[in-house]
C-alpha positions as protocol buffer text, in pm:
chain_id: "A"
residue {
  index: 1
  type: UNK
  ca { x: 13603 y: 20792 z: 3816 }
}
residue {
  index: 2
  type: UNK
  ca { x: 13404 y: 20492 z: 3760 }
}
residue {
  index: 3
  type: UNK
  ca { x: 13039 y: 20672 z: 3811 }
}
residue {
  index: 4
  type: UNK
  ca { x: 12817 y: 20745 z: 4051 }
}
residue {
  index: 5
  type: UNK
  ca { x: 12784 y: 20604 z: 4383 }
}
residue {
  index: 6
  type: UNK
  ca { x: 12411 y: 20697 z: 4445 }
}
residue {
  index: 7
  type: UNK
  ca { x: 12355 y: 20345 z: 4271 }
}
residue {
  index: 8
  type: UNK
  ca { x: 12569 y: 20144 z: 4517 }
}
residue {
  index: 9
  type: UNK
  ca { x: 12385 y: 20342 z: 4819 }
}
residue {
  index: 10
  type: UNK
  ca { x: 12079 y: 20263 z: 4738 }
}
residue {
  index: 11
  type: UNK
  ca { x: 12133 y: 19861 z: 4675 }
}
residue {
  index: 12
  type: UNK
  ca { x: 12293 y: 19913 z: 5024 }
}
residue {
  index: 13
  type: UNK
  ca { x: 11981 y: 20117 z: 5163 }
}
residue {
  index: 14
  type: UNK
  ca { x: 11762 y: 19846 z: 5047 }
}
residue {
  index: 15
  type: UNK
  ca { x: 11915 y: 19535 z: 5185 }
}
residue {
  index: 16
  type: UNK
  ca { x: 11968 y: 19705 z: 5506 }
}
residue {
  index: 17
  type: UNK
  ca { x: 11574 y: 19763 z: 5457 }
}
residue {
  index: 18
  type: UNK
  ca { x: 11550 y: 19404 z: 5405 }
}
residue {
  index: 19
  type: UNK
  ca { x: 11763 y: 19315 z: 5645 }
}
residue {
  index: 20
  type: UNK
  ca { x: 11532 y: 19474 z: 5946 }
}
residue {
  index: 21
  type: UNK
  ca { x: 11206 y: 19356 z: 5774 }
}
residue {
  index: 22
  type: UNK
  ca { x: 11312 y: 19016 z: 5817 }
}
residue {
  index: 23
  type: UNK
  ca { x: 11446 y: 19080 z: 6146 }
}
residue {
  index: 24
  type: UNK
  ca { x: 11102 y: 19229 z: 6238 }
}
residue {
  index: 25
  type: UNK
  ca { x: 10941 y: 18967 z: 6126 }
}
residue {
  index: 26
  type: UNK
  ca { x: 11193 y: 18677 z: 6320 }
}
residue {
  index: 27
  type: UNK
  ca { x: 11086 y: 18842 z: 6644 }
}
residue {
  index: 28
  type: UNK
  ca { x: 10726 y: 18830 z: 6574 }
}
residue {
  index: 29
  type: UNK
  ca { x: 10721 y: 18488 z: 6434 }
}
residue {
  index: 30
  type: UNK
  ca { x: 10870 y: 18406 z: 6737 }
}
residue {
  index: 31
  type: UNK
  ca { x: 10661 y: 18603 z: 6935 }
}
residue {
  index: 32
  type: UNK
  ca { x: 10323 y: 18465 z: 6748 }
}
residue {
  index: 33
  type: UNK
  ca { x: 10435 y: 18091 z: 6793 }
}
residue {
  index: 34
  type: UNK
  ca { x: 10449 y: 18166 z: 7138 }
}
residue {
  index: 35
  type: UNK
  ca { x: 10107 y: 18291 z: 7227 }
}
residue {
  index: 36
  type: UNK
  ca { x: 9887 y: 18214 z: 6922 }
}
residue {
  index: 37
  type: UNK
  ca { x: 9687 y: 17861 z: 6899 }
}
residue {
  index: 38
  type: UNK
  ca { x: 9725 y: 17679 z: 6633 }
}
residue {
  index: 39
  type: UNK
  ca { x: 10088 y: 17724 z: 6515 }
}
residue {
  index: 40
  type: UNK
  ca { x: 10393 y: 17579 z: 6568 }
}
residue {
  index: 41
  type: UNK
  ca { x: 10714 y: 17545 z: 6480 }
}
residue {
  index: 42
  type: UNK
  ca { x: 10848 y: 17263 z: 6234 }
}
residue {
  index: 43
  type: UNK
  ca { x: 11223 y: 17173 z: 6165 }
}
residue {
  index: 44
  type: UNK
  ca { x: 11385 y: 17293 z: 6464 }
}
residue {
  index: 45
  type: UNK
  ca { x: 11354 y: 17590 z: 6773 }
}
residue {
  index: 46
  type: UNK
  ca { x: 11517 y: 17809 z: 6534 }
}
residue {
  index: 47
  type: UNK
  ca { x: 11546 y: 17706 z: 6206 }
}
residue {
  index: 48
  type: UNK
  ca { x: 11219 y: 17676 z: 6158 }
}
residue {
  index: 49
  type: UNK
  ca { x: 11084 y: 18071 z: 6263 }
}
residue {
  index: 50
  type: UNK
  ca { x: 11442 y: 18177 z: 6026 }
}
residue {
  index: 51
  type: UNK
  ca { x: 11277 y: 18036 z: 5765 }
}
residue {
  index: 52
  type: UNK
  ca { x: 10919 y: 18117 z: 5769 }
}
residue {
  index: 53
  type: UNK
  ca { x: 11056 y: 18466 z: 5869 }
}
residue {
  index: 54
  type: UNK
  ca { x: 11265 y: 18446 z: 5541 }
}
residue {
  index: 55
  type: UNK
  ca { x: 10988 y: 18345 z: 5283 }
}
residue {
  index: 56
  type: UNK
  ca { x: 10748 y: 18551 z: 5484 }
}
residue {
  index: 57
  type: UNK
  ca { x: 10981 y: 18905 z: 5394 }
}
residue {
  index: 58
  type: UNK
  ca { x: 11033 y: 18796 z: 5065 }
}
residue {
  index: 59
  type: UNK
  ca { x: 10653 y: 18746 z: 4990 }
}
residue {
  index: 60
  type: UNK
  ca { x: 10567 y: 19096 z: 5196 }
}
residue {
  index: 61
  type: UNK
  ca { x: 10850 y: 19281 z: 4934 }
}
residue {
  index: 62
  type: UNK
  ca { x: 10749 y: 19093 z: 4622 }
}
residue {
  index: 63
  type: UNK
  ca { x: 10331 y: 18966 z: 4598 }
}
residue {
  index: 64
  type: UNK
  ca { x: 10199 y: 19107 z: 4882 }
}
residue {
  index: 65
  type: UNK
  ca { x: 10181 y: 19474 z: 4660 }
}
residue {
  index: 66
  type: UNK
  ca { x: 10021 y: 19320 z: 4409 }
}
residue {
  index: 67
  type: UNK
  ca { x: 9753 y: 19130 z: 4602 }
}
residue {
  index: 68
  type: UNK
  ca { x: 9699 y: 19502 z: 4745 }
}
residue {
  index: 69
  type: UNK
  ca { x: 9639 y: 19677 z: 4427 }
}
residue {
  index: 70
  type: UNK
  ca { x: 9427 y: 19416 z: 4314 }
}
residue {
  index: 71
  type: UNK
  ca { x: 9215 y: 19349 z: 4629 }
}
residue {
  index: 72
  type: UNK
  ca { x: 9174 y: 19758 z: 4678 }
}
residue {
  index: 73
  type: UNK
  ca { x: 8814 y: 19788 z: 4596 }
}
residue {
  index: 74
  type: UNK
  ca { x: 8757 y: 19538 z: 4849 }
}
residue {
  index: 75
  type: UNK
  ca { x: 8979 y: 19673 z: 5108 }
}
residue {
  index: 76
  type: UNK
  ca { x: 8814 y: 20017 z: 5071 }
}
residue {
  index: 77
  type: UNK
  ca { x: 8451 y: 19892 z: 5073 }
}
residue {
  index: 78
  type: UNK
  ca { x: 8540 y: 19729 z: 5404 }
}
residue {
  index: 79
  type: UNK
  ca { x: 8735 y: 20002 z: 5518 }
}
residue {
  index: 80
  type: UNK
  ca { x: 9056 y: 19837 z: 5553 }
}
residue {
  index: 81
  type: UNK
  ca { x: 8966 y: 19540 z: 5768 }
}
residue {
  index: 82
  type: UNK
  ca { x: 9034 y: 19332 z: 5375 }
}
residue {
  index: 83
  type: UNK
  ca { x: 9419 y: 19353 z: 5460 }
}
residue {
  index: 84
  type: UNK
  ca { x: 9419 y: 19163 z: 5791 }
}
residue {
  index: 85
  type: UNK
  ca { x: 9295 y: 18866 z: 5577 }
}
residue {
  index: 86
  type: UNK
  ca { x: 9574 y: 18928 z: 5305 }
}
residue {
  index: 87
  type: UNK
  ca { x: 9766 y: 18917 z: 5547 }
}
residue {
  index: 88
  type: UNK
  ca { x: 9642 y: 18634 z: 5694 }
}
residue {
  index: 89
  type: UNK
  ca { x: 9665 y: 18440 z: 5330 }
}
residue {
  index: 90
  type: UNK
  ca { x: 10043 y: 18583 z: 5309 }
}
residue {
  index: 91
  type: UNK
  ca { x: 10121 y: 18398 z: 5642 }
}
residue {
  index: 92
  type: UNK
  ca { x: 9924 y: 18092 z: 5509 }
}
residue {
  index: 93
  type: UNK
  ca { x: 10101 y: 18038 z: 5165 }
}
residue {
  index: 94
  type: UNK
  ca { x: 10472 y: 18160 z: 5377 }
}
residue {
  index: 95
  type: UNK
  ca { x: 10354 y: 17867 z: 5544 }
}
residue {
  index: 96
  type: UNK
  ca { x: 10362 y: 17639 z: 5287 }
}
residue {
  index: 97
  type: UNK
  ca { x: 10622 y: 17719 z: 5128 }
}
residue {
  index: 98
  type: UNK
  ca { x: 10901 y: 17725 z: 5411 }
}
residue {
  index: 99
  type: UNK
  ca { x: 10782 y: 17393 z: 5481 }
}
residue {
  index: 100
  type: UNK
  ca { x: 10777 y: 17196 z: 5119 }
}
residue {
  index: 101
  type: UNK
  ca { x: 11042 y: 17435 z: 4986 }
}
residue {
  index: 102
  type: UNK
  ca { x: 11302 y: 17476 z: 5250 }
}
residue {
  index: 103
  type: UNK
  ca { x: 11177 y: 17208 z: 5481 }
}
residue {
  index: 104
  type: UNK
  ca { x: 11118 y: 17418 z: 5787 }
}
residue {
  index: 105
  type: UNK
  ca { x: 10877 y: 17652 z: 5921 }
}
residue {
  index: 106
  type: UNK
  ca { x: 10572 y: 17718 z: 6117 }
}
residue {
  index: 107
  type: UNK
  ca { x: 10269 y: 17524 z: 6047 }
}
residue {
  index: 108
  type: UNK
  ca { x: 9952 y: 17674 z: 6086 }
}
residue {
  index: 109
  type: UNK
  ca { x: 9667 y: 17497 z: 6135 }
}
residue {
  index: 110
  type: UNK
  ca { x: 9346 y: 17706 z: 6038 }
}
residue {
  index: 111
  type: UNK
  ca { x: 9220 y: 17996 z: 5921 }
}
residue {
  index: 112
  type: UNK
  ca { x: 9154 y: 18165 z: 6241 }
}
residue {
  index: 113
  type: UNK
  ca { x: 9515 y: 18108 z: 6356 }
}
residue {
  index: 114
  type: UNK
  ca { x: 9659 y: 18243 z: 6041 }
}
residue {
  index: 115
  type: UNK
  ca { x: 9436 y: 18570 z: 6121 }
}
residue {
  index: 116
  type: UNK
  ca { x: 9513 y: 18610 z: 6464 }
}
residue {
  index: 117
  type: UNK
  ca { x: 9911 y: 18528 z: 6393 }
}
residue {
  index: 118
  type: UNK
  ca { x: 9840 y: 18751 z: 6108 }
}
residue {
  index: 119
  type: UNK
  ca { x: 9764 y: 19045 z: 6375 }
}
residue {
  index: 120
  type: UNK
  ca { x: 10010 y: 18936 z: 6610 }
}
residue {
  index: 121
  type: UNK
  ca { x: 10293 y: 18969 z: 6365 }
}
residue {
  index: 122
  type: UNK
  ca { x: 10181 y: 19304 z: 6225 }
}
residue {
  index: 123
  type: UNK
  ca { x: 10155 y: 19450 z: 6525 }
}
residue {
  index: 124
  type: UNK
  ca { x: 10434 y: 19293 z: 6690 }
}
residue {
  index: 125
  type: UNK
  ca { x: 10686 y: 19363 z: 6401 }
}
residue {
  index: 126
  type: UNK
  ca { x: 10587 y: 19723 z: 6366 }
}
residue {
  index: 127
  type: UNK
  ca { x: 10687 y: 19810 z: 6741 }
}
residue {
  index: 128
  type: UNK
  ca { x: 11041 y: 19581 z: 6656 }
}
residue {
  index: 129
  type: UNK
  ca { x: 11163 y: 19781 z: 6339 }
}
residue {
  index: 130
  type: UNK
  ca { x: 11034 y: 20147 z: 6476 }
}
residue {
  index: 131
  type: UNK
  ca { x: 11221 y: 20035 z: 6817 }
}
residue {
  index: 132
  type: UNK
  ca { x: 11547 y: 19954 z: 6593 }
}
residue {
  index: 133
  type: UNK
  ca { x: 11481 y: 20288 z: 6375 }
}
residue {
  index: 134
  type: UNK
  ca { x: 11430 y: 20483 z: 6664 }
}
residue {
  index: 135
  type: UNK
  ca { x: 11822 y: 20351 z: 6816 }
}
């Protein structure tokens, strides 16, 4: 009567999406605190990896594609090894802006900590949301 609900599913479909992305990313924050030198957690045991987790999916939905598109000549002449240090930048500016913004997060203290958490959390949130798909 009032139109279709295709529009209503999908709105639905994508915050679920969300929803598990940031989920993802919670248990490898968490995970990459843990084991990686060089970053900790600021504002609280859990407040702080909630938030960085928080600005960290909403960067990876919003910029991160664009940083892609425009860094894909590089990516390509290095054969994809370009993205672990977007990657790394993402978790650096996430970073900063959990912190000054929402006055929480995970501090990171280098470059070489932001790359290694930067692996870390790929990897580790990639096993998390295909072990939640998968259920």
């Amino acid at each position: 009567m009032f139109g279709d609900n295709g529009a209503y599913r999908r709105v639905e479909m994508n915050r679920k999406s969300f929803v598990l992305t940031w989920f993802a990313t919670l248990v490898a924050t968490l995970v990459a605190v843990a084991f990686v030198p060089g970053m900790s957690v600021v504002g609280g045991n859990w407040a702080g990896p909630i938030a960085f987790a928080l600005v960290l999916a909403f960067l990876n939905a919003s910029i991160k594609p664009v940083v892609q598109l425009l860094s894909l000549p590089i990516t390509l002449l290095t054969l994809g090894i370009f993205s672990l240090v977007i990657n790394a930048f993402m978790l650096e500016l996430a970073s900063f802006l959990s912190r000054h913004v929402l006055g929480n997060g995970v501090l990171i203290e280098g470059f070489g900590s932001a790359f290694l958490g930067a692996i870390v959390i790929s990897l580790v949130s990639s096993f998390v949301a295909g072990f939640i798909k998968s259920n």
